[in-house]
C-alpha positions as semicolon CSV with decimal commas, in nm:
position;residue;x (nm);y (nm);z (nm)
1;X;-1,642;1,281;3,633
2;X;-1,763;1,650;3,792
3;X;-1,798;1,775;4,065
4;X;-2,194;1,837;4,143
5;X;-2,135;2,223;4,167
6;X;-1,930;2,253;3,865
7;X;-2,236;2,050;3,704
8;X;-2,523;2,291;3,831
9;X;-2,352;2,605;3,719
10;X;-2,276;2,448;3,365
11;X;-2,671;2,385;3,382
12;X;-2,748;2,719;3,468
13;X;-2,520;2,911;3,217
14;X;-2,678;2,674;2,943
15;X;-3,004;2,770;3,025
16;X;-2,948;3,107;3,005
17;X;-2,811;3,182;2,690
18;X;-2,973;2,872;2,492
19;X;-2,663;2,700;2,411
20;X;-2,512;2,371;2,479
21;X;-2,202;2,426;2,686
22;X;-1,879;2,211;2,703
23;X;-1,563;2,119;2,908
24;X;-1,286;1,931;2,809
25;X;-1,128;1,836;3,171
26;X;-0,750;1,655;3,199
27;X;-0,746;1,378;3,434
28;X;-0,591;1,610;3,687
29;X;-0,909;1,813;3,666
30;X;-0,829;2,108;3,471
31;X;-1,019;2,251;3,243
32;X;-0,840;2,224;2,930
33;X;-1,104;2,409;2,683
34;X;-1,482;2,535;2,683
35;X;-1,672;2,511;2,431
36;X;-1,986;2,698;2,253
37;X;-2,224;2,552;2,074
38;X;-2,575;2,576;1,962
39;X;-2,889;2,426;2,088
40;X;-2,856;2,157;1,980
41;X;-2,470;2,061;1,866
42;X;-2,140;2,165;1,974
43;X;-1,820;2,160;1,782
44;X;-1,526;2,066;1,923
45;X;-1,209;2,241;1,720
46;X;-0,891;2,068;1,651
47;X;-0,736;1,914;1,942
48;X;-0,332;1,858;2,047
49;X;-0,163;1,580;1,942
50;X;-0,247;1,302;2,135
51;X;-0,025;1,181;2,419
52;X;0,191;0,883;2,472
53;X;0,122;0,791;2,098
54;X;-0,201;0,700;1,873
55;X;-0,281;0,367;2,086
56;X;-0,323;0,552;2,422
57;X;-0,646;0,751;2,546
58;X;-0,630;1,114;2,463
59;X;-0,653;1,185;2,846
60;X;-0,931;1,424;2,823
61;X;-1,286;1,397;2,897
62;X;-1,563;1,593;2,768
63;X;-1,885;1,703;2,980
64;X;-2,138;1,906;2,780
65;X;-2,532;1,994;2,849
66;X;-2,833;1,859;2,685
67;X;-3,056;2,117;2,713
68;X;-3,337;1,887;2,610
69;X;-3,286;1,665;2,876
70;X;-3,180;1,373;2,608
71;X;-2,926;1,112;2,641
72;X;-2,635;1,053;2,453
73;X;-2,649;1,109;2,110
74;X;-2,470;0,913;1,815
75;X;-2,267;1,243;1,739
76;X;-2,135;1,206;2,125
77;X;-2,032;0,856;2,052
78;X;-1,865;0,911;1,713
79;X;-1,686;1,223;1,920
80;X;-1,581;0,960;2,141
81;X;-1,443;0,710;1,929
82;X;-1,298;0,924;1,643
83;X;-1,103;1,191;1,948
84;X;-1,055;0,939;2,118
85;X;-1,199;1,054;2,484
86;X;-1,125;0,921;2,805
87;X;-1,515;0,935;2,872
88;X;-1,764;1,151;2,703
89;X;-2,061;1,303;2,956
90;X;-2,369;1,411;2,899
91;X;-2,587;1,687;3,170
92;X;-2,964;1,663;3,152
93;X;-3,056;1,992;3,169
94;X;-3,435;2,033;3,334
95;X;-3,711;2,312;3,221
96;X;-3,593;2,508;3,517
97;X;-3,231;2,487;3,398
98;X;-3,123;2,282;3,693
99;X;-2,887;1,943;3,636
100;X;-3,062;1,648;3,675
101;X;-2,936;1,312;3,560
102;X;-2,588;1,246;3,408
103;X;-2,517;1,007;3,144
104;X;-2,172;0,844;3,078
105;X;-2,016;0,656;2,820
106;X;-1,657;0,495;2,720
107;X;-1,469;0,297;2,493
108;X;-1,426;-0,093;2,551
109;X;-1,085;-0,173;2,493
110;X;-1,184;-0,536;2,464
111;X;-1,271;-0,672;2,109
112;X;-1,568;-0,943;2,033
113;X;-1,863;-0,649;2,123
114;X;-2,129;-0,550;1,911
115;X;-2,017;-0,170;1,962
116;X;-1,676;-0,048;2,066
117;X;-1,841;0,156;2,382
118;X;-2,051;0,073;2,678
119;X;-2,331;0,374;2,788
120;X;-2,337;0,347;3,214
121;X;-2,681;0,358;3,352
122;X;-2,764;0,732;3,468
123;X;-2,623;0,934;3,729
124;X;-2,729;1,169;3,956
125;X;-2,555;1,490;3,864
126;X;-2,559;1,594;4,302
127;X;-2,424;1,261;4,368
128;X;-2,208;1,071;4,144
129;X;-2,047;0,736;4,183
130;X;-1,832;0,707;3,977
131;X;-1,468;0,664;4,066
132;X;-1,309;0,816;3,733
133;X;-0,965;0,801;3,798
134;X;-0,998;0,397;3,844
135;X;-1,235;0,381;3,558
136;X;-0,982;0,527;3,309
137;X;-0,650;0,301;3,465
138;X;-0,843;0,007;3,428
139;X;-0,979;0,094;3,079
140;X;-0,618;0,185;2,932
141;X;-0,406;-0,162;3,140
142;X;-0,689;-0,352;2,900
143;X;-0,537;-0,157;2,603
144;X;-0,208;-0,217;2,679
145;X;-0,258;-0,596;2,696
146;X;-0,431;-0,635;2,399
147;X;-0,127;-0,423;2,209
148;X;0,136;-0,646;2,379
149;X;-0,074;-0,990;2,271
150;X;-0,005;-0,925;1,935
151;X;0,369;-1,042;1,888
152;X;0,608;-0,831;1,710
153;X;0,931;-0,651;1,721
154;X;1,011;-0,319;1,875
155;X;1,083;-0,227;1,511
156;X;0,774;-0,368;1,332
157;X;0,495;-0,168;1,218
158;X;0,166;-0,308;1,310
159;X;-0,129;-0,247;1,028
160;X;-0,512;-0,281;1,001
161;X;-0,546;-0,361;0,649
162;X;-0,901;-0,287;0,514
163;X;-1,061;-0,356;0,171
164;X;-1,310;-0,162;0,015
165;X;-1,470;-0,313;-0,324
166;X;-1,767;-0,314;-0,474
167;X;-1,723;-0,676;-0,625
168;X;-1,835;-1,010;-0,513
169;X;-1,708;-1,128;-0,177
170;X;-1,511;-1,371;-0,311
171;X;-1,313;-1,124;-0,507
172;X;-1,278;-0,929;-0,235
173;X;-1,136;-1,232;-0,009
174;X;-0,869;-1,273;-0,246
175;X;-0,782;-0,952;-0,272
176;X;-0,704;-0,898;0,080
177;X;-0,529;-1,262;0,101
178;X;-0,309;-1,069;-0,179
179;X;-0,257;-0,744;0,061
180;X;-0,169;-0,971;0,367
181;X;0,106;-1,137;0,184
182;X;0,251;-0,769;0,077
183;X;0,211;-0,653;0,434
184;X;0,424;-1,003;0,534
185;X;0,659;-0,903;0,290
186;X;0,721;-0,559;0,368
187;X;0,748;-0,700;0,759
188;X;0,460;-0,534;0,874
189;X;0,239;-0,720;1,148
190;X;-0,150;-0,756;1,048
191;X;-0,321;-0,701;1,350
192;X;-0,693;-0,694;1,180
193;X;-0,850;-0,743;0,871
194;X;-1,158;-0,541;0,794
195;X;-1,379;-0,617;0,436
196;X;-1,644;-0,391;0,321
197;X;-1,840;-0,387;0,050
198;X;-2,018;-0,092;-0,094
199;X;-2,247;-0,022;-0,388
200;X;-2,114;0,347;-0,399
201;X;-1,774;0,434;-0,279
202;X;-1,754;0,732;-0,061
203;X;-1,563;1,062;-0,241
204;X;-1,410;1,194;0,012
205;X;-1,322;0,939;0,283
206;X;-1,361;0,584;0,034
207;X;-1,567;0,416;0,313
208;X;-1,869;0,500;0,502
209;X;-1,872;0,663;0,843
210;X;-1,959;0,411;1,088
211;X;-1,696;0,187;0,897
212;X;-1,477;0,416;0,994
213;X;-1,568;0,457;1,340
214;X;-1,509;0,103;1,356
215;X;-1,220;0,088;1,196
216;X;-1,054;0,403;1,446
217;X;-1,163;0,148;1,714
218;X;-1,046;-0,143;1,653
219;X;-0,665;0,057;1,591
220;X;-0,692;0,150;1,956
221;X;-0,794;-0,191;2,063
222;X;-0,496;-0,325;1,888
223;X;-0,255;-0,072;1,931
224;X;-0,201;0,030;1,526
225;X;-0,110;0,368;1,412
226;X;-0,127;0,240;1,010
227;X;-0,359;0,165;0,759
228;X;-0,295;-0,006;0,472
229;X;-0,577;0,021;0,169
230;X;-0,626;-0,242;-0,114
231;X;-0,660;0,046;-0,360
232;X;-0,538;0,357;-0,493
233;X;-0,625;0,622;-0,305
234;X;-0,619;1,025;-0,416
235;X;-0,450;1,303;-0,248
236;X;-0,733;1,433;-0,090
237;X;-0,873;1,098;0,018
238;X;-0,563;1,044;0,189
239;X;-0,575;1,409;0,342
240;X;-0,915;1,299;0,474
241;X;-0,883;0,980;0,642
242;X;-0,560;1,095;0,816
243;X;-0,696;1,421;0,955
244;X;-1,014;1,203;1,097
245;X;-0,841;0,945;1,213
246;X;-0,504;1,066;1,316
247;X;-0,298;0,749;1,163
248;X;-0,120;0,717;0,917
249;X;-0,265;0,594;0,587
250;X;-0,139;0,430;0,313
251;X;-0,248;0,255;0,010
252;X;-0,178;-0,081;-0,177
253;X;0,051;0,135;-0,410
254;X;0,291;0,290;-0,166
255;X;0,289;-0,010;0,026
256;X;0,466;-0,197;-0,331
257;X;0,695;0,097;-0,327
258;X;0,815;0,021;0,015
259;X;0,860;-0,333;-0,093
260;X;1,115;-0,246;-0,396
261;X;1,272;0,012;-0,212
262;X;1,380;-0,315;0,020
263;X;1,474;-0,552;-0,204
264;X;1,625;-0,341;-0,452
265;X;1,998;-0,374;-0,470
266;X;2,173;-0,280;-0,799
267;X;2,216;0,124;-0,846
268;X;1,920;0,079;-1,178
269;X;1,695;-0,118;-0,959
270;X;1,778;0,235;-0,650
271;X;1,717;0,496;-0,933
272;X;1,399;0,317;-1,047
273;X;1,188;0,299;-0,711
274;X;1,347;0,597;-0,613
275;X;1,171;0,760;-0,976
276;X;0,870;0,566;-0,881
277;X;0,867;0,665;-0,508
278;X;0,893;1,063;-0,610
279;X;0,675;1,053;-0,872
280;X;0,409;0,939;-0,645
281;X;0,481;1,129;-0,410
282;X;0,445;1,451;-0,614
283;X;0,101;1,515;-0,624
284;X;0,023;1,413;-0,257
285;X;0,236;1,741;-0,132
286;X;-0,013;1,906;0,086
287;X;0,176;2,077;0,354
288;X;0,115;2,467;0,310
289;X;0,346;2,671;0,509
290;X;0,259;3,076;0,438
291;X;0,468;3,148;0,715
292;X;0,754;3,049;0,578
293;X;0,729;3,231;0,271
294;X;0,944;3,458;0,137
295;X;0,890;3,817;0,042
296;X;1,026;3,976;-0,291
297;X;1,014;4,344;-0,399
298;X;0,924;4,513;-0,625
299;X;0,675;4,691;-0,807
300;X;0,415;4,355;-0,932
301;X;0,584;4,126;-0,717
302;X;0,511;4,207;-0,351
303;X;0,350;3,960;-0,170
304;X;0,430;3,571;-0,093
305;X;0,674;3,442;-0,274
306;X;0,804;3,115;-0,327
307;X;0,583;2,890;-0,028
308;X;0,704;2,549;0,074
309;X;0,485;2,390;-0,115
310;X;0,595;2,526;-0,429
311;X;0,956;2,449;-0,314
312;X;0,943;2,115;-0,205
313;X;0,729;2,062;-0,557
314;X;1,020;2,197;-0,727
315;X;1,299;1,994;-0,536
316;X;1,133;1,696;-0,620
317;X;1,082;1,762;-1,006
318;X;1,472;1,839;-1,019
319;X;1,566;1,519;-0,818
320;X;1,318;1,373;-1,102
321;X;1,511;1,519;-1,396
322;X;1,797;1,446;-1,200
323;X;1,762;1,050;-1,158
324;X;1,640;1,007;-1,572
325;X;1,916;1,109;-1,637
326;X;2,109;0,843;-1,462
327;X;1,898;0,613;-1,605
328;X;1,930;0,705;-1,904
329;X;2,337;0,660;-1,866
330;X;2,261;0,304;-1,698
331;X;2,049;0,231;-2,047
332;X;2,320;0,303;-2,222
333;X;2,530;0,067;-2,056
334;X;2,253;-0,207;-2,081
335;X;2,223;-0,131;-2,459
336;X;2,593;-0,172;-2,493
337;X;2,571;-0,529;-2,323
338;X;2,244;-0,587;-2,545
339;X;2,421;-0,517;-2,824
340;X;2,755;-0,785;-2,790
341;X;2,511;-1,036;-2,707
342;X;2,317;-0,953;-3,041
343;X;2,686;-0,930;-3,200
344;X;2,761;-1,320;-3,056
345;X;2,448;-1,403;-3,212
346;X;2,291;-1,569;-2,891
347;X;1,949;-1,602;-2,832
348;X;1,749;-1,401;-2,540
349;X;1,531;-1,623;-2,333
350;X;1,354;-1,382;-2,079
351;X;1,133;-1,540;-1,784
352;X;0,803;-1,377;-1,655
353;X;0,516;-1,470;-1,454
354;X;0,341;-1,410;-1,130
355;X;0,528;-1,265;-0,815
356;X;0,624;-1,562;-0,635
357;X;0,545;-1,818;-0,899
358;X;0,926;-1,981;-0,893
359;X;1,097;-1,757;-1,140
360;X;1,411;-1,735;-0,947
361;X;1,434;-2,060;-0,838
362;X;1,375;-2,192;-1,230
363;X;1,619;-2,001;-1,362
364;X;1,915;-2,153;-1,035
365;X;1,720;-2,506;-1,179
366;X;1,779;-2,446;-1,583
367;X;2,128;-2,285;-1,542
368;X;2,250;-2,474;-1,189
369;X;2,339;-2,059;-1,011
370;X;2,262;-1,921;-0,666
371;X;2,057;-1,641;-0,758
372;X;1,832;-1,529;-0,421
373;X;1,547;-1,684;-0,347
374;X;1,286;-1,654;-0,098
375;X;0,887;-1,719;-0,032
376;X;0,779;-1,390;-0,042
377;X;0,636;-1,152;-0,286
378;X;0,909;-0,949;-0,517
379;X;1,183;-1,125;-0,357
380;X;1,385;-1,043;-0,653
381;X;1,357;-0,767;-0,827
382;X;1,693;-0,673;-1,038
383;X;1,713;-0,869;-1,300
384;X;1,948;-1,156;-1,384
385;X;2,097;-1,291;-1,676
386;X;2,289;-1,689;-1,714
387;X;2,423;-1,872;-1,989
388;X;2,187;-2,186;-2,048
389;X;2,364;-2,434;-2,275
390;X;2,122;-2,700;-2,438
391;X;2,186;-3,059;-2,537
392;X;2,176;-2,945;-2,902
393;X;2,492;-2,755;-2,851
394;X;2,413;-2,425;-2,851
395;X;2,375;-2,126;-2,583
396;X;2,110;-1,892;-2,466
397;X;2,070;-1,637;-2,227
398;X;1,828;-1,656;-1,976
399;X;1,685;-1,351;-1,784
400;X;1,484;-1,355;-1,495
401;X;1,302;-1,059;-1,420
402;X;1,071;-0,832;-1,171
403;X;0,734;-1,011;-1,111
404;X;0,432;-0,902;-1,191
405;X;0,116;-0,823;-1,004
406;X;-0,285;-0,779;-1,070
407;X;-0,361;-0,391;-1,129
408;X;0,035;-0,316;-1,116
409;X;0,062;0,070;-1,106
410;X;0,123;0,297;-1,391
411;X;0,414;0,492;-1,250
412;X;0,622;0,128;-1,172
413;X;0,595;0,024;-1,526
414;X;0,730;0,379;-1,632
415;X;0,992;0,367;-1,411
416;X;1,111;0,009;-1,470
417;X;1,079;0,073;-1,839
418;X;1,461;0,029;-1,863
419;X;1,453;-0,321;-1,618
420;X;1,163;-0,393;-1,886
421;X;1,330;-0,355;-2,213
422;X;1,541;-0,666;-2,172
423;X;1,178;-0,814;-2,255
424;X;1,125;-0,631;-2,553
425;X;1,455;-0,760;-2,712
426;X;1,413;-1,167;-2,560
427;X;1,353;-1,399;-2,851
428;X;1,130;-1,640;-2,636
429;X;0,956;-1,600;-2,294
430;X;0,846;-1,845;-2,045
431;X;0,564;-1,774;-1,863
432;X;0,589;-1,944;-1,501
433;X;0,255;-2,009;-1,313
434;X;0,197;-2,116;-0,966
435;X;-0,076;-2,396;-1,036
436;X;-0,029;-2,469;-0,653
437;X;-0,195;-2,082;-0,653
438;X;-0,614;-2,147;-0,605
439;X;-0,618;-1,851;-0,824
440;X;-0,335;-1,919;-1,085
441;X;-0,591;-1,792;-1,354
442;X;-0,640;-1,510;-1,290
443;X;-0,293;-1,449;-1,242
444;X;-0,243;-1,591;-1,582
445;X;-0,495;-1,303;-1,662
446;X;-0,333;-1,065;-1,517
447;X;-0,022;-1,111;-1,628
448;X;-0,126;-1,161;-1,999
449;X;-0,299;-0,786;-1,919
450;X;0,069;-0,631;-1,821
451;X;0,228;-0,797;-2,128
452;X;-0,028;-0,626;-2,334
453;X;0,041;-0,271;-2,233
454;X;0,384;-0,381;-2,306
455;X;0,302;-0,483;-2,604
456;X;0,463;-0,788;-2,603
457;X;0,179;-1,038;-2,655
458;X;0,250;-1,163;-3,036
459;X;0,632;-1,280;-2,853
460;X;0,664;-1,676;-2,873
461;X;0,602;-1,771;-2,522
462;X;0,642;-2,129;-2,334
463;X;0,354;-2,157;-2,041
464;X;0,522;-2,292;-1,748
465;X;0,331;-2,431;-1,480
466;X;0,561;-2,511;-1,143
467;X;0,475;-2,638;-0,798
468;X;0,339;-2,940;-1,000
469;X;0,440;-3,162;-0,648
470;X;0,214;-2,963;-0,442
471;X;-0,133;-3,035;-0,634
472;X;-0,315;-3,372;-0,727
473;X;-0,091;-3,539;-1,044
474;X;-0,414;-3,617;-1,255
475;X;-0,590;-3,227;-1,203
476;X;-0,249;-3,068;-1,285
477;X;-0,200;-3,309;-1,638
478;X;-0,561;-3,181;-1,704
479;X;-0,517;-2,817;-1,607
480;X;-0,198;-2,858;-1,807
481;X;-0,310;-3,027;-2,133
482;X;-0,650;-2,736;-2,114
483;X;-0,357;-2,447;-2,161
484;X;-0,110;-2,610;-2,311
485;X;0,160;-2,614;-2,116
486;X;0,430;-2,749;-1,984
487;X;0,447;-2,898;-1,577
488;X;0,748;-2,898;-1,384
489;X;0,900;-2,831;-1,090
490;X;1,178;-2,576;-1,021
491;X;1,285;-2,763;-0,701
492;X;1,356;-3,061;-0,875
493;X;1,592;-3,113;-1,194
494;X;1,422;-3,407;-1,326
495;X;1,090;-3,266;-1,413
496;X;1,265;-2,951;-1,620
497;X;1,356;-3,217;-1,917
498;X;1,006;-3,105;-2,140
499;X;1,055;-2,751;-2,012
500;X;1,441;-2,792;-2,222
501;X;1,329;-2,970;-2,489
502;X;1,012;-2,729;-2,562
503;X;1,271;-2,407;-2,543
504;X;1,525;-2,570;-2,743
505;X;1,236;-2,640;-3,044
506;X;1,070;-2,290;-2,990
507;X;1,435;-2,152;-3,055
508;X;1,568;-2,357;-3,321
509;X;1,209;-2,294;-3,534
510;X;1,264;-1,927;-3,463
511;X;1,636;-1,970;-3,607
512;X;1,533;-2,147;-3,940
513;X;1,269;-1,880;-3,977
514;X;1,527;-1,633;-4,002
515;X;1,448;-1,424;-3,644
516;X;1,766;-1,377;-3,599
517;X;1,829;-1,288;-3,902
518;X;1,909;-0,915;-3,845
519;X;2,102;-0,972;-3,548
520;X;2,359;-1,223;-3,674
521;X;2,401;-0,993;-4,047
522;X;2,725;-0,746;-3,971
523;X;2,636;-0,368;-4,050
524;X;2,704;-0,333;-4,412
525;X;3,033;-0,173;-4,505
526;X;2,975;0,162;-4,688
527;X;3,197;0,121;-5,049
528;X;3,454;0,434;-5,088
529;X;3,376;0,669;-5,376
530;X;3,547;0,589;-5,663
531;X;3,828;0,879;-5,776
532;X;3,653;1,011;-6,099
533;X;4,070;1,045;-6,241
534;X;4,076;0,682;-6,260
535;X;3,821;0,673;-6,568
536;X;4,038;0,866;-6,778
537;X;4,330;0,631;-6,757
């Protein structure tokens, strides 16, 4: 760990000037920085990147004096954990300023302890055994296991996803069921889950400290450079947790952006999350560069000009302006296909619901296409439109769109405001529900929240509850009669019958009470002005 010479002169030097005194040693034994502290701390400035990536052991160790002759303190340990160390090291320094006993600590790469390090018993600072160099080998061969139990792909992220609520634990259960299944989605690996609830949530870094500690731990056990968050976090938040912890941090939000930058396919659906993506991404510029800044001239204008902060800032407000007004041309285009089906005088059947609660497959059910489908979250996120002819003789159209999602964020519903209009102009929606879903009401709630903001509550709407196959028969009739609604299953054409004959009478009342009206009328053809030389014939 040191050498007992090197250990009696870093005594001795402490002594004398009343400060602690630090070395941060390379496994090859060179002394990589010293450090100055006071009597009673020392502060340990920003270190180099880490080597070999965020998983591995920094490769230094730090040895510093305790000029009361007190152990390790829980300051050393969080140094330990949050850098990092190979080994922190503590000299007891005596009244006489002599080294006396030597007290070592380390990370255990193992998981299933009560604390993430292991304190050795004392050594004697003239005679230490301690064989370092096999100490450290064995510790980071235990890391590398652990990373390589977890199965994924060379290309797969691997996550700790951590929850932070001040609700019931219940609530917060669900909620990080819900973020697993994003993470699955987005084809990131979960490697740990970590829950904590808090009466106060902490400003600057959203958890507390030793949560954190733990949290910084368990990443190196596991081999994770990302965290995922199951809320919103603020630029400086971010800028926190990322500086302390050296990973990479993300939040439920951005982690729903990554999803419908995946799956979306059409040039709207591209120009939407691409909106969305910037847009978020606009306040969370932090990178100041003064170096890089450019000097003008002039009387009242030397100084920094333009930094690249301020640039990037302003490249991504022009790539804003840029992409509404694409959008705006793609609108057009939609509002032009809007408008011949409004001409043919067919109705507009739109389907919403839950992520993941069947809309796809419903709509390949009702109108017999092969529109994708998949068990994951937002596995389609264009929308689609199909004729849907009913025994009655006549046609809709039927439009599945994006899903929805509890505490969707602001900035998606702006930016699929075009994707979102086809609701505003559908006659009649059907609102799908996973009843197989534990927590299908609150989905129902949730949903019934978004359609509010859209204001599209007073719309005639059909509840639709699928997966009816996967529950008992006699809860779901109950459930079903409570809400009144109608139970089917999109995997199988012979439960859909109600679901048809429900839309065709929601549409044909609308029809005799005139809603389409206005649509089906022709503009009214202006009469020519009469030539006032006629009336004198």
């Amino acid at each position: 760990m040191i050498s007992p010479e090197l250990a009696r002169d870093l005594a001795r030097l402490s002594f004398e000037c009343g400060r602690r005194l630090g070395l941060l040693i390379g496994r090859d034994g060179t002394v990589e920085m010293v450090l100055v502290g006071g009597p009673r701390s020392l502060f340990i400035p920003d270190l180099p990147k880490s080597r070999g990536g965020r998983w591995r052991l920094r490769g230094l160790r730090l040895v510093h004096t305790h000029l009361q002759a007190e152990g390790l303190s829980q300051d050393d340990l969080m140094d330990l954990v949050f850098l990092r160390l190979d080994c922190v090291a503590g000299i007891r320094v005596d009244p006489n300023g002599g080294a006396t006993l030597l007290d070592v600590a380390h990370i255990l790469p193992g998981a299933g302890h009560d604390r993430g390090w292991e304190v050795l018993p004392p050594l004697w600072c003239y005679d230490p055994d301690l064989d370092f160099q096999e100490l450290v080998k064995s510790l980071e061969d235990e890391l590398d296991r652990n990373r390589l139990a977890i199965p994924a792909t060379t290309r797969q992220d691997r996550a700790i996803l951590v929850s932070v609520t001040e609700k019931d634990r219940e609530t917060a259960r669900r909620s990080m069921e819900e973020l697993v299944e994003l993470a699955r989605t987005s084809g990131i690996v979960v490697a740990d889950t970590i829950v904590q609830r808090l009466r106060s949530v902490n400003p600057k870094y959203l958890i507390g400290k030793g949560k954190l500690s733990e949290i910084v731990l368990r990443a190196l056990q596991c081999g994770v450079d990302l965290l995922i968050f199951d809320r919103e976090l603020n630029p400086s938040q971010v800028r926190s947790l990322t500086d302390t912890t050296e990973l990479r941090v993300i939040d439920r939000t951005q982690l729903i952006l990554d999803i419908f930058a995946q799956r979306a396919q059409s040039r709207e659906g591209k120009i939407q999350v691409e909106t969305a993506q910037l847009k978020y991404l606009l306040p969370r510029l932090g990178v100041k560069d003064d170096a890089l800044s450019r000097l003008t001239g002039g009387i009242g204008a030397r100084g920094p000009g333009e930094t690249t902060l301020e640039i990037n800032r302003r490249r991504i407000k022009d790539r804003i302006a840029h992409l509404d007004d694409q959008l705006r041309g793609v609108r057009r285009n939609r509002d032009q296909r809007r408008a011949r089906r409004l001409r043919k005088d067919i109705p507009t059947v739109s389907i919403v619901g839950y992520t993941n609660a069947g809309k796809s497959t419903l709509l390949n059910t009702l109108t017999h296409s092969g529109v994708f489908v998949e068990d994951k979250l937002f596995a389609t996120l264009d929308p689609t439109s199909r004729r849907l002819r009913f025994p009655r003789d006549f046609e809709v159209i039927v439009t599945d769109t994006v899903g929805f999602i509890r505490d969707l964020p602001q900035d998606l519903l702006d930016a699929f405001a075009a994707t979102l209009e086809e609701l505003d102009d559908a006659d009649l929606l059907l609102h799908v529900v996973d009843i197989s879903n534990p927590h299908f009401e609150e989905q129902m709630e949730a949903v019934d929240r978004i359609l509010g903001k859209l204001e599209l509550q007073a719309k005639p709407t059909v509840l639709v509850f699928n997966k009816i196959d996967r529950v008992d028969p006699e809860w779901a009739r109950r459930k079903v009669r409570r809400h009144g609604g109608v139970a089917i299953s999109a995997l199988s054409t012979g439960t859909v019958d109600p679901l048809i004959a429900a839309m065709q009478d929601q549409v044909e009342a609308l029809m005799e009470e005139g809603f389409y009206a206005a649509a089906r009328q022709p503009e009214p053809e202006i009469a020519e002005e009469p030539d006032e030389s006629a009336w004198e014939l």
